[in-house]
N, C-alpha and C positions, 0 to 999 in steps of 0.2 A: 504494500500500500504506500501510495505517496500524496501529499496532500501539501498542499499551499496555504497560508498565510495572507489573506490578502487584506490585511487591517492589524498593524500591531505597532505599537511606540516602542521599542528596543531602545531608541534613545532615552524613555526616560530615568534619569536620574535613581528613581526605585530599583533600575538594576545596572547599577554601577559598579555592586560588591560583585558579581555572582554573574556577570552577562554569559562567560563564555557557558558555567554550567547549565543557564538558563537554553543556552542553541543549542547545546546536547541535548540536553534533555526531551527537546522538540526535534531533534533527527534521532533519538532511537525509539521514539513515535511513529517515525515515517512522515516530519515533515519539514521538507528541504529547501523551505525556498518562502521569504519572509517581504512583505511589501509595508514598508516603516514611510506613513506620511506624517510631513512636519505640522505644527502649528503656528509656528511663529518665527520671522527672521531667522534670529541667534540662534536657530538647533540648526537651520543648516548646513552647516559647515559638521559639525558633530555626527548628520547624519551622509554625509560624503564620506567622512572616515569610516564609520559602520559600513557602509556597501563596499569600501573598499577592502576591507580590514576581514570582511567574512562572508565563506562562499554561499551563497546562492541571496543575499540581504538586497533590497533593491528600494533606490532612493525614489520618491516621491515629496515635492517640495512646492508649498503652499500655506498659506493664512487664513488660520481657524478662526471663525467668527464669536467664539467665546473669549479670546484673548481680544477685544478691541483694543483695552487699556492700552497692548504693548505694542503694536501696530503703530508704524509710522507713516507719514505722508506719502514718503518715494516707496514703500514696501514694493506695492505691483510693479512698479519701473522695474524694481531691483530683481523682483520675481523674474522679469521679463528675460532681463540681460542673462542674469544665471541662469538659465534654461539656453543662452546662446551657446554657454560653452563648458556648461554641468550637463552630464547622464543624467535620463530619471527615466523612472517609467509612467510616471499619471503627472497632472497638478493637483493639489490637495494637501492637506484637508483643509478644504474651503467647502461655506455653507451657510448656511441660516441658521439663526439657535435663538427659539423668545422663548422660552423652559420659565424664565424669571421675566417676560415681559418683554416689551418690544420699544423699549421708548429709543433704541439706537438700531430702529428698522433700517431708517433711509441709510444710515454711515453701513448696513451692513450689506442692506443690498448692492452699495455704490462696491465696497470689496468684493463682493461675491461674482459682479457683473466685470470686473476688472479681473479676474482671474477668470473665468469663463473665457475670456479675450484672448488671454494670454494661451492659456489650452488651446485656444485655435489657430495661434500663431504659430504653434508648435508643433501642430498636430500630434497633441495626447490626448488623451483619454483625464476623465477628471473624477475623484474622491469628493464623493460630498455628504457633508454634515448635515442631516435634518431634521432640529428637532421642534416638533409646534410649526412648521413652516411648511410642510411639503407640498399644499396648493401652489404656495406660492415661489418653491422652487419648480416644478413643472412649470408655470408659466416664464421661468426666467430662461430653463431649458430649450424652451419654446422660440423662445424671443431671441435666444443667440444664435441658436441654428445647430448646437453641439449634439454630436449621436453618438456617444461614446463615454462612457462612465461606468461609475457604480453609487449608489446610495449606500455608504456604510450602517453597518447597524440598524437596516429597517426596520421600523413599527408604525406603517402607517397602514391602510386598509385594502381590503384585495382589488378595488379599483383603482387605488392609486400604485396600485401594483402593475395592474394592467397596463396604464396610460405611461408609466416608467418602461417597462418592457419593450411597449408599440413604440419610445422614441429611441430604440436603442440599448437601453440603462440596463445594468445587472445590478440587483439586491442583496448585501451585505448580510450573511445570518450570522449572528451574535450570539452568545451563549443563554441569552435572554430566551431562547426556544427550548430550553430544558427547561422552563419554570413551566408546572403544569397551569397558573393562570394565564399565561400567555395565549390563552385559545385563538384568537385572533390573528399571530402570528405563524402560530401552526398549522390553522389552515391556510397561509397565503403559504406555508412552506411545505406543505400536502399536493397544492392543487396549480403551482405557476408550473412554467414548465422548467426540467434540472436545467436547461440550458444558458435561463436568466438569474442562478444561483451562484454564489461565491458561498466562502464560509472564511470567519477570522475569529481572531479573540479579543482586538481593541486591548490588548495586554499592556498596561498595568491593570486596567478597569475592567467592571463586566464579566466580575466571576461567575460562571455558573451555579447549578444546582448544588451540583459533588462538592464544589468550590467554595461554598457561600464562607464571606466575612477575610480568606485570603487573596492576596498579590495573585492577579491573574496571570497565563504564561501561554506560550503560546502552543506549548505540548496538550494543555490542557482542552486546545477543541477536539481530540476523538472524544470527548464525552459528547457534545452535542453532535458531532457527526454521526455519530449513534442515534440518535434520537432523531436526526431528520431523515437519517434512510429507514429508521420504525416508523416514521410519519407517512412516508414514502413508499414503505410494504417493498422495497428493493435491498439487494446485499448491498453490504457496507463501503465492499471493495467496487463495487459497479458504481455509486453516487464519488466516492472517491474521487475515482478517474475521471466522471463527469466534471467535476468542482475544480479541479486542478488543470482539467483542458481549457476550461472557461477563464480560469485565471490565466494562464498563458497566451490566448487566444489576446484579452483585454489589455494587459499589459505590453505584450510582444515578451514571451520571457522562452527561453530556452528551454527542453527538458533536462532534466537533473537525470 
């Protein structure tokens, strides 16, 4: 079995004692090949070394719309040029998030819309964050013309599933689909088709069931991969293979 990663912070800081045992750990899982997007300016440089520093790590570099605080004026510019002459595989994570309110809607859309740009200047593919907002990220979808992404960490409804799929978009499953109230998740993870599926661990966050209360990791999704190919009524090694084609497929990534 081999399985991809396609949502994990390795950068952060929480595993700065322990990184290297943390990638073991998730290769003698059977999974080889890790997609670390930024949130803010300053990790990208950090996360340049990580991709270089360990085989199969792959850089994705973008502004998280929960950091506005840290976000500067020229960011996107800066976004821009480094993607002139930095590797990545996506732009991201960039996104919408009113979880706590929306009073810095417009500054987030104006970043959100400004990275969207950039992805198309580059032709990548783009990671997006949406939480409380994903009417209104389809419409910004819409409006730039991009067919290529992922919604990390989907929870929104099996329509808005739909109308992501029909533009392209692959949906992020998070370990959030082993809680059994997630019903709503589980049937958009039952019934889309494997083709428009990824699977990540959003690692440090987003511990699962098994996991609850510790440092998430990114060995730790064959728990929910279990749980979506039982959602699924398919073997585990068959959605596997499915999950890891699409991750390479979206990113452009080698097989391992």
């Amino acid at each position: 079995m081999m399985l991809i990663d396609s949502h994990c912070h390795l950068d952060d800081d929480r595993f700065d004692a322990d990184r290297d045992a943390v990638i073991q750990r998730a290769f003698d899982q059977g999974i080889k090949q890790f997609i670390i997007p930024a949130t803010i300016a300053t990790r990208w440089a950090k996360i340049k070394h990580l991709s270089q520093s360990y085989k199969g790590v792959y850089a994705s570099y973008g502004l998280h719309p929960m950091f506005m605080q840290d976000h500067q004026p020229g960011d996107v510019a800066a976004l821009d040029a480094w993607l002139d002459v930095e590797d990545a595989v996506a732009v991201g994570e960039c996104g919408l998030d009113f979880y706590q309110g929306n009073s810095d809607e417009k500054q987030q859309i104006e970043l959100l819309r400004g990275q969207l740009q950039v992805a198309l200047n580059h032709h990548k593919p783009v990671i997006i964050h949406a939480r409380k907002a994903l009417d209104l990220i389809l419409r910004e979808i819409r409006q730039s013309g991009i067919n290529s992404g992922v919604i990390h960490s989907f929870s929104g409804s099996l329509q808005q599933a739909e109308q992501l799929v029909d533009l392209g978009f692959k949906l992020g499953i998070a370990a959030t689909v082993s809680f059994e109230r997630a019903k709503k998740l589980r049937e958009i993870t039952s019934k889309i088709d494997s083709s428009a599926l990824l699977i990540e661990s959003d690692a440090p966050d987003q511990s699962g069931e098994q996991h609850r209360g510790i440092r998430n990791e990114p060995a730790f999704i064959v728990d929910h991969l279990n749980v979506m190919a039982e959602l699924r009524s398919i073997p585990v090694a068959v959605l596997s293979n499915e999950l890891s084609k699409n991750s390479r497929e979206l990113f452009g990534l080698s097989q391992c």
